[in-house]
C-alpha positions as CSV (number, residue, x, y, z in Angstrom):
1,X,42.5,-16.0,38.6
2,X,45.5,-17.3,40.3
3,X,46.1,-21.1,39.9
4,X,46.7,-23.2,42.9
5,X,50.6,-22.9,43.1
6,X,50.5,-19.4,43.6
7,X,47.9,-19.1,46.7
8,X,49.6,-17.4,49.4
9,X,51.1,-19.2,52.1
10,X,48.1,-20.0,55.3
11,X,48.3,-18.1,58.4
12,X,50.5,-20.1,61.1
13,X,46.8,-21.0,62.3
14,X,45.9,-22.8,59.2
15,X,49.8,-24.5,58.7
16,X,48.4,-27.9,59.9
17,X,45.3,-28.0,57.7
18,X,47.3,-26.9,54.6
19,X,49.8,-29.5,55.2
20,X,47.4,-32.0,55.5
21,X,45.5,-31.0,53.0
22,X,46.9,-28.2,50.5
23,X,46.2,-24.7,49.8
24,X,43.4,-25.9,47.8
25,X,41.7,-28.1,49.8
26,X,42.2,-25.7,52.8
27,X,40.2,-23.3,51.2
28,X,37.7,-25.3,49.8
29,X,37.0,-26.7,53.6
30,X,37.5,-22.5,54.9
31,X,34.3,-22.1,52.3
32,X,32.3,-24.6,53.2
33,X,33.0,-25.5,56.6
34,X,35.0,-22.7,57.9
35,X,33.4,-21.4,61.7
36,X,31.7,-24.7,62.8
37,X,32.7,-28.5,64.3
38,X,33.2,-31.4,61.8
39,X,32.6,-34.6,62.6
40,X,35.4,-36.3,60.5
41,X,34.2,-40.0,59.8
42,X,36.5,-42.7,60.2
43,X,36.1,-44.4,56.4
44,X,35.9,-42.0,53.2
45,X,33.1,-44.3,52.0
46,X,30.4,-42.1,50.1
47,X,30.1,-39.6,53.1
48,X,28.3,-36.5,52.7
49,X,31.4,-35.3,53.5
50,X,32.7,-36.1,50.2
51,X,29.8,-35.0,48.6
52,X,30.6,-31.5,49.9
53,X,34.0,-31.1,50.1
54,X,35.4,-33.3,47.1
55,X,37.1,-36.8,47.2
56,X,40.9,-35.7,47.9
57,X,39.9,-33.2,50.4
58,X,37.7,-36.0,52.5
59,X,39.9,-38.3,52.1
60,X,43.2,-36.0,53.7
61,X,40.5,-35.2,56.3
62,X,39.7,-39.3,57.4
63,X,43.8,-39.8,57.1
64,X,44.5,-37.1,59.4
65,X,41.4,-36.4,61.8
66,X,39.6,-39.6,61.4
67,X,36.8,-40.4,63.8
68,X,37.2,-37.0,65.4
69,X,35.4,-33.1,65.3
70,X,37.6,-31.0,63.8
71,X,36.7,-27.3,64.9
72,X,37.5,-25.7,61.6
73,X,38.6,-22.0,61.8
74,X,37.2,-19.4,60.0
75,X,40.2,-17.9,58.0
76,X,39.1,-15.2,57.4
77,X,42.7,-13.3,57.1
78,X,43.9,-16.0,54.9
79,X,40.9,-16.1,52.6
80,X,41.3,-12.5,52.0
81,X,44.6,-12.6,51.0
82,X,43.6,-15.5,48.7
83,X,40.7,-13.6,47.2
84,X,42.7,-10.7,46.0
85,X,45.8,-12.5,44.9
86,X,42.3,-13.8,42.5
87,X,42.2,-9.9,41.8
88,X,38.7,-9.7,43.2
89,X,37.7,-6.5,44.5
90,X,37.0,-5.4,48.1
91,X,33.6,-5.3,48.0
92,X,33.6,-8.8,46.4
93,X,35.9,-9.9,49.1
94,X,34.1,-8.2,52.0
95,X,30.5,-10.4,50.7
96,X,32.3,-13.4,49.6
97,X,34.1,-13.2,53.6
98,X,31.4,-11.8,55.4
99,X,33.5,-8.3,56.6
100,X,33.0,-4.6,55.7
101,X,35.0,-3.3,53.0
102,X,37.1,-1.0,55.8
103,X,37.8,-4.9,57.2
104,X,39.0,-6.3,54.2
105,X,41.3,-3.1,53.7
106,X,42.7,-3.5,56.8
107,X,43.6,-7.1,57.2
108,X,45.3,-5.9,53.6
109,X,47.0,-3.2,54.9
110,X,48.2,-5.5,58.2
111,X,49.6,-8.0,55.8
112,X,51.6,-5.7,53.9
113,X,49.3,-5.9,50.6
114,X,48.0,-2.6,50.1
115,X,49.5,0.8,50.1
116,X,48.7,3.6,52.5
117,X,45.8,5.8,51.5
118,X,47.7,9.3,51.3
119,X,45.2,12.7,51.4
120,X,46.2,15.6,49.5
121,X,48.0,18.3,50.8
122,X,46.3,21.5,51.4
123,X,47.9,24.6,48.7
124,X,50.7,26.4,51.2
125,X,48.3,29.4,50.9
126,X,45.1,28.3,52.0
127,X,42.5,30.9,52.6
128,X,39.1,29.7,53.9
129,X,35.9,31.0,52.1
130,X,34.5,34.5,52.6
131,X,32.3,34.6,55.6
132,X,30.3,37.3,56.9
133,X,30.3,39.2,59.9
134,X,26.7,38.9,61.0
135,X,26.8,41.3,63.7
136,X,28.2,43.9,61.6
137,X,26.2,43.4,58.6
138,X,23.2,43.5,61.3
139,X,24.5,47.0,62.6
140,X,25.0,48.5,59.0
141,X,20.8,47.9,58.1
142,X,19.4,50.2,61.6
């Protein structure tokens, strides 16, 4: 697992979250809340809100967006990267993000954070296999 100084640095989307709230609290809010409207209260208190997303991150939340919805994107590029800088896999990535493994693999390859898949080269002398001439072989058996 990576610890919390090493997360990689939030899409230009996300900048204003992560400022407001770090790279840690930005993902814990992705997580939990990423894809809908939050109704930020206007006092911390003992809000649900704290209950779900932890003390700091409600309280960065009130200080910044208090007493407004906050349409929290999804961050799904962002998370990704974050996931395998963890060193999860793709396929934990792709359930843990809601994509396909192809998806994850290619918001990877976008960002510069996975090589490109290279086939083998065919032998210089390739021969397909033996086939048959059926109408011959028919014309040999009358």
């Amino acid at each position: 697992m990576t610890d919390r100084a090493s997360l990689p640095p939030p899409t230009p989307e996300l900048a204003p979250l992560a400022q407001a709230l770090g790279r840690e609290g930005l993902l814990t809010l992705l997580v939990k809340r990423g894809g809908t409207r939050l109704p930020v209260p206007s006092k911390v208190g003992s809000s649900k809100l704290v209950d779900e997303l932890g003390a700091d991150v409600a309280a960065s939340l009130v200080e910044h967006w208090g007493g407004l919805v906050l349409k929290v994107p999804l961050g799904r590029t962002w998370r990704v990267e974050v996931h395998r800088a963890q060193g999860l896999s793709y396929a934990e990535i792709a359930t843990r993000v809601g994509l396909t493994e192809d998806g994850v693999w290619r918001i990877l390859r976008t960002s510069g954070l996975t090589g490109e898949r290279r086939r083998r080269p065919l032998p210089d002398a390739f021969e397909p296999p033996a086939q048959y001439d059926l109408l011959a072989w028919m014309e040999d058996d009358r």
